[in-house]
C-alpha positions as CSV (number, residue, x, y, z in Angstrom):
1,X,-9.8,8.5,-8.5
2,X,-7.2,7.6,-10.5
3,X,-5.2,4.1,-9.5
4,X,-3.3,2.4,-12.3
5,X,-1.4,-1.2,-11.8
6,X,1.5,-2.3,-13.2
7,X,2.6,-5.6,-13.1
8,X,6.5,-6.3,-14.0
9,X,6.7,-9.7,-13.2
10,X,5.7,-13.2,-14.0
11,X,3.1,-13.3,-11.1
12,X,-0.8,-13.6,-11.6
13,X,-2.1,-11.1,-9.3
14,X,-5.4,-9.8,-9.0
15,X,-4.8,-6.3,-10.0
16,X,-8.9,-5.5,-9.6
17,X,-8.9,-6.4,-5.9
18,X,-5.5,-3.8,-5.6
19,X,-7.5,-1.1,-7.1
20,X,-10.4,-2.1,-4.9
21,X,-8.4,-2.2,-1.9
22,X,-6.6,1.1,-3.0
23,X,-10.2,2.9,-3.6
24,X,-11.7,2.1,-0.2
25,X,-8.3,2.9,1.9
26,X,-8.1,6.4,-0.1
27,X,-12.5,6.6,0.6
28,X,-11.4,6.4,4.0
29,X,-8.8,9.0,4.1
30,X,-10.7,11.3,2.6
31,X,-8.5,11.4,-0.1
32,X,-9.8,13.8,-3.1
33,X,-11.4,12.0,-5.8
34,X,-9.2,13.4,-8.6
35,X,-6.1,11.9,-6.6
36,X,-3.9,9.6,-8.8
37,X,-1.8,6.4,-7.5
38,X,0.4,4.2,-9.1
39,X,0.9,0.4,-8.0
40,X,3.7,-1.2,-9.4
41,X,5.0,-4.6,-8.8
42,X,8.2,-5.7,-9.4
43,X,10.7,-9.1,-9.0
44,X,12.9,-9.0,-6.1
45,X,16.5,-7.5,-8.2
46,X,14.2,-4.4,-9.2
47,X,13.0,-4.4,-5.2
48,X,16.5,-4.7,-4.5
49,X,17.7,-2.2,-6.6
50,X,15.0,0.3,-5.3
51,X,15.9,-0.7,-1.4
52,X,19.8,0.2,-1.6
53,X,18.9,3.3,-4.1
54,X,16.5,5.0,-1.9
55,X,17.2,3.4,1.9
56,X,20.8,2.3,1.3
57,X,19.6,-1.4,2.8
58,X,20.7,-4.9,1.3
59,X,18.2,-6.9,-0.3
60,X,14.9,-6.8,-1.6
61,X,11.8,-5.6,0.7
62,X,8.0,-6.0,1.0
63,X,6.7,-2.3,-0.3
64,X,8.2,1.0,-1.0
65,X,6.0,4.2,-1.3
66,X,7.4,7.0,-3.2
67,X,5.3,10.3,-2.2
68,X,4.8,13.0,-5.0
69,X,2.7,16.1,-3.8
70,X,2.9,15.0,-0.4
71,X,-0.9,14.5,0.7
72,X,-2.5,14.3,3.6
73,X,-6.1,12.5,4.3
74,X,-8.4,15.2,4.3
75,X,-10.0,16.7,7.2
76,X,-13.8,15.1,9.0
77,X,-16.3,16.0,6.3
78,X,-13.9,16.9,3.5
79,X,-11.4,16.0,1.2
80,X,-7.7,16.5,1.0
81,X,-6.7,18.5,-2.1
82,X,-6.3,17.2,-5.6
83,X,-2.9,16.0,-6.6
84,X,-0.5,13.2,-7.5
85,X,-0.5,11.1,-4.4
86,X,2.3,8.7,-5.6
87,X,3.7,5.3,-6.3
88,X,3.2,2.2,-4.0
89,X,5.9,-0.5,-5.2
90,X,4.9,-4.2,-4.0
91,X,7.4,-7.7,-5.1
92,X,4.8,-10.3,-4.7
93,X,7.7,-13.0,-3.9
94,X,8.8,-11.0,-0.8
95,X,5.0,-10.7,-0.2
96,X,4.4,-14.8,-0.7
97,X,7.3,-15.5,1.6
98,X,5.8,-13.6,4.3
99,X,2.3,-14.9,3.7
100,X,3.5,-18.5,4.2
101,X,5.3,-17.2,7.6
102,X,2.7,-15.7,8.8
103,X,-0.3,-18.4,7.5
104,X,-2.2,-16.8,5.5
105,X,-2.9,-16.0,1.2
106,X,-0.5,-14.2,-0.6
107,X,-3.0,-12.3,-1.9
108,X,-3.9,-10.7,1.8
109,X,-0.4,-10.0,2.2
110,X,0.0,-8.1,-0.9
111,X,-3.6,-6.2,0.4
112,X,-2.0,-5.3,3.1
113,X,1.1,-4.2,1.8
114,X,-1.0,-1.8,-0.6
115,X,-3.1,-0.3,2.6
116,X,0.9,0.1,4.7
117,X,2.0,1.8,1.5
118,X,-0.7,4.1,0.8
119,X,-0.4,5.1,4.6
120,X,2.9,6.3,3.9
121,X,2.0,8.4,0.8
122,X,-0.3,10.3,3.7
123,X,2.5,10.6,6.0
124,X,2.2,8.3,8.6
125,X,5.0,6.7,10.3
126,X,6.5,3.6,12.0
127,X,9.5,5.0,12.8
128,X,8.8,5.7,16.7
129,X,6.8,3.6,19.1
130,X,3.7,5.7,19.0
131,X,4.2,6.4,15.4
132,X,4.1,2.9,14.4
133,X,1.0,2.1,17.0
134,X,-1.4,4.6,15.5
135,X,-0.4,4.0,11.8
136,X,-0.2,-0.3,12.1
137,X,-3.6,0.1,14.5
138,X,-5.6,2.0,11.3
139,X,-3.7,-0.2,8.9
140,X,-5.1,-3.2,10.9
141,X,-8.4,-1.5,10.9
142,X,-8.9,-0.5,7.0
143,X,-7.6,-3.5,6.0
144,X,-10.3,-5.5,8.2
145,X,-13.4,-3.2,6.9
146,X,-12.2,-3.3,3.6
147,X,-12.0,-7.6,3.7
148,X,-15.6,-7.1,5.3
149,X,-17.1,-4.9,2.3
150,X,-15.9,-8.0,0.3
151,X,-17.5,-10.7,2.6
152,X,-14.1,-11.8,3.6
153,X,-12.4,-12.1,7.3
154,X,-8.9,-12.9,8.1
């Protein structure tokens, strides 16, 4: 599996956990191994620029996920197809304000972000009320077995 990380901005992130994070949500999903992700991070004018651009919204958000070949996780006991499953764009400071708010690391916040964005590269949803309970339910749940793998708890 292929997940490259780009850092744009001044802040020290730990680009290794992203990619471990990244692997075990895809794992999960049964997302084919030759799959390819991007993970970029940006400051809060290029978040900005991206939110009004693509969802015609003021400001700068959390996480943007650009699809490319549209993949979906891969049915029980196989994989989805191979193919270019897209970019994930995090802005750490977005991420850091809403770690403080809600009390915990910045660097959970930004693994969570990476687990809601790679969701919406497999099509899930928030937009409806039982959209948004099945996709933040399995967001909840990856991201707690994946801080498990690690020896961590939230």
């Amino acid at each position: 599996m292929s997940i490259d990380v780009h850092n744009e901005t001044e802040v020290a992130v730990d680009e290794l956990e992203l990619v471990a994070c990244a692997r075990y949500v895809l794992g999960q999903m049964r997302v084919h191994p030759q799959a390819e992700l991007a993970i970029t991070l940006v400051d809060e004018p290029a978040m900005e620029t991206l939110h009004v651009q693509w969802m015609d919204l003021p400001g700068p958000t959390d996480v943007m996920s650009f699809p490319m070949d549209e993949l979906r996780p891969g049915p029980q006991g196989s994989t989805s197809e191979p193919g270019l499953l897209g970019d994930v764009v995090l802005c750490p400071t977005v991420a850091a304000t809403q770690a403080a708010q809600a009390g915990h690391a910045t660097e959970e916040e930004l693994l969570l972000l990476t687990t809601h964005g790679i969701l919406h590269l497999l099509g899930y949803d928030h937009a409806e009320p039982e959209e948004e309970k099945e996709m933040f339910e399995l967001q909840r749940q990856l991201l707690l077995t994946f801080l498990a793998t690690r020896g961590r708890t939230v």
